[in-house]
N, C-alpha and C positions, 0 to 999 in steps of 0.2 A: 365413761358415761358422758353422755353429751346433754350440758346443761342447756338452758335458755331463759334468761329474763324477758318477764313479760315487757309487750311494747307494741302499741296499738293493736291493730288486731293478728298479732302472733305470724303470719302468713310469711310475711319479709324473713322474718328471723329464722321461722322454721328453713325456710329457704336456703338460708344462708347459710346453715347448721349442716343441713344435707349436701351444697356444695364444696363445701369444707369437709365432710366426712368424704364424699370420691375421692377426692385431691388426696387425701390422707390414704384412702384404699388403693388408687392407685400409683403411690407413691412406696406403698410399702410394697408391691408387685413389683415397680423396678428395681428394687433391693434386695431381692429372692426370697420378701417375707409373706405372708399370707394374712389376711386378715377379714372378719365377716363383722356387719352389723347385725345387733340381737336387739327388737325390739322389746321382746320378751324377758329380759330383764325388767319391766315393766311390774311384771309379777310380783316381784321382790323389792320396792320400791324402798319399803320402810327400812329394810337390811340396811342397801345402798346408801340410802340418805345419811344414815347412825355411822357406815364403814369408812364410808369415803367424807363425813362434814359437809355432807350439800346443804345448803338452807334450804326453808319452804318456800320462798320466792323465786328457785330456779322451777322448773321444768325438766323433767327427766325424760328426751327422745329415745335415746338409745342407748346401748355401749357398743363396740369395738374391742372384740378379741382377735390377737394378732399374737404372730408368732412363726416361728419356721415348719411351715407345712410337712408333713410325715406322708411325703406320697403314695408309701406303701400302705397305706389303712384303708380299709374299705370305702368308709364314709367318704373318704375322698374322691370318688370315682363313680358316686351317684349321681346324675344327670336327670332334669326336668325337663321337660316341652317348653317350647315360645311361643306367646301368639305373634302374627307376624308385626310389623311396625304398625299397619296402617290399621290393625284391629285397637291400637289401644293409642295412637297418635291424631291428631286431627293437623292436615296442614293449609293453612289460608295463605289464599295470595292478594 
């Protein structure tokens, strides 16, 4: 689960939370492992906090389950659409 203390208006830190979780997903990619962020975890907030000792001054963004991928499973081989770069990017020069 990826905490966050509050700290001005949260924006930096969330930032840096999500930077650090790629790095972390794709880190475990180059090690043959698999890994998905669940914001959804969210749901079970009060579970999390009791299981794992988070205080109430963290933030709860996400978790991170990770593990050795079962290629043979179905779920594994379900594919979604993209919109293209430039529908959800804006680039200024």
């Amino acid at each position: 689960m990826a905490g966050m203390s509050s700290f001005g208006d949260n924006v930096r830190v969330a930032s840096d939370i999500g930077m650090y979780a790629q790095t972390f997903l794709l880190s475990l990619a180059a090690h043959a492992l698999g890994g998905i962020s669940q914001t959804s975890l969210g749901f079970c907030e009060k579970t999390i906090r009791e299981f794992l000792g988070v205080p109430d001054e963290y933030k709860l963004l996400f978790g991170i389950s990770f593990g050795y991928p079962d290629h043979t499973a179905p779920c594994n081989h379900a594919r979604t659409g993209c919109d293209p770069v430039f529908g959800s990017v804006s680039f200024h020069q």
